[in-house]
C-alpha positions, -999 to +999 in steps of 0.1 A: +134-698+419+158-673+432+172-673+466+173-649+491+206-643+518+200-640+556+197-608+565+185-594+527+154-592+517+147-596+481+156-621+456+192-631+441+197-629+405+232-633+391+252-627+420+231-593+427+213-590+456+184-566+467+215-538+469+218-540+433+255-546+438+273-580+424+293-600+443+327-580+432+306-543+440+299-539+406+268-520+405+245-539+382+228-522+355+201-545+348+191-576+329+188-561+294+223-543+294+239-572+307+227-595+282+236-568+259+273-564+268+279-606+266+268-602+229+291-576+229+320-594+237+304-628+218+309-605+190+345-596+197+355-633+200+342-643+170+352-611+150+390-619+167+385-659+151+377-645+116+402-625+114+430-647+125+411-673+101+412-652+078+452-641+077+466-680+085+441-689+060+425-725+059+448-752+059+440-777+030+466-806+009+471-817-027+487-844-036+495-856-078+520-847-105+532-815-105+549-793-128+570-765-124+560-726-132+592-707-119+618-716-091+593-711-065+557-715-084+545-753-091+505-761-110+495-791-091+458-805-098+456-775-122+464-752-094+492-725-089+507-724-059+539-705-046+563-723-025+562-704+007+592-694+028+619-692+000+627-670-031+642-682-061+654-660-087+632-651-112+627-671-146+641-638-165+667-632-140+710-637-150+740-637-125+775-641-135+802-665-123+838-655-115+846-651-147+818-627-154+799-648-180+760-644-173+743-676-159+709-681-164+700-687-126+663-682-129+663-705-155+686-729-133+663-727-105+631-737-126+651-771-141+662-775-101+628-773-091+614-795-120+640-824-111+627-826-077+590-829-088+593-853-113+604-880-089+570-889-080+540-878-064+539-847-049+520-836-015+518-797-009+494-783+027+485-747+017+481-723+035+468-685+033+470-670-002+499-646-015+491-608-031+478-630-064+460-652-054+482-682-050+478-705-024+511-703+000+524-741+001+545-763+019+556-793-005+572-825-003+585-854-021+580-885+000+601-873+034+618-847+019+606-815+020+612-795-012+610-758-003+636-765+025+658-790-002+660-758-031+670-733+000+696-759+012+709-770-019+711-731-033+685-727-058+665-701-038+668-677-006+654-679+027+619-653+021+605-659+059+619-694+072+642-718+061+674-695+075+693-726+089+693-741+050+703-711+037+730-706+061+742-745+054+740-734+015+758-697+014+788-716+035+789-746+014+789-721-020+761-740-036+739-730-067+735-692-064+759-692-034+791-699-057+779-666-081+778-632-079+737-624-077+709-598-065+684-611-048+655-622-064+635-597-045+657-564-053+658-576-091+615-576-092+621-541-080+651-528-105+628-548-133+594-543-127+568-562-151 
């Protein structure tokens, strides 16, 4: 039952006395609006959730053999998945050493990747999906993680983290680091599929 204040007649609903004034002097509008409004913003939280669900994507793992696609592309359980936070030159792609003879580095960066996946069982958490359709993964080898272990050792680039490995690579000359190369990304663009 609602109460009544001293010195008010009328019932108390909400905060809102007889003056139809809340407790902040917000003039209240009545029961059907309000209920209205907290559906409103019901709404607004949940649209807010689904979209932030829907750009981190759902979080998942697989774990098994895995088997190299590209430098940065693994099939695990059947399922291609792109490493996420590095860039390795493409399979196609050549850079020359200091004496100007092409290297292969795509190629390189495929057998890189391959050598660290056939030590055992691999564990990948995935993530949101890239433009087609991939799932975006984090992988690892027992400890070690492999996406930050080709950035570090010089097999790909840092592509949105892993800028402390690539830093340790670039100054150490390793894999790419010792060759004269375009960046994986600018060579998708000057050779388009």
């Amino acid at each position: 039952m609602p109460r009544s204040e001293p010195g008010r007649t009328g019932p108390r609903f909400f905060g809102h006395g007889a003056s139809g004034h809340g407790p902040f002097g917000w003039r209240r509008v009545g029961r059907f609006t309000d209920f209205v409004v907290a559906l409103g913003l019901l709404g607004l939280v949940a649209l807010a959730g689904a979209v932030l669900q829907y750009r981190l994507g759902p979080a998942r793992g697989l774990a098994g053999p895995a088997q190299a696609i590209d430098g940065d592309s693994i099939r695990l359980l059947g399922e291609e998945l792109r490493l996420e936070g590095l860039d390795a030159p493409e399979f196609r792609q050549t850079c020359r050493d200091g004496a100007g003879r092409s290297i292969a580095c795509g190629r390189e960066a495929r057998r890189a990747l391959q050598a660290l996946l056939m030590r055992g069982e691999t564990r990948c958490e995935i993530g949101k999906s890239d433009r087609y359709g991939r799932g975006l993964a984090r992988c690892w080898q027992g400890e070690e993680e492999i996406n930050a272990a080709l950035v570090r050792e010089g097999h790909a680039v840092a592509y949105g983290g892993y800028g402390a490995e690539e830093a340790q690579a670039k100054a150490a000359r390793r894999g790419i680091w010792a060759l004269d190369f375009e960046r994986p990304e600018a060579w998708r663009r000057s050779h388009p599929r």
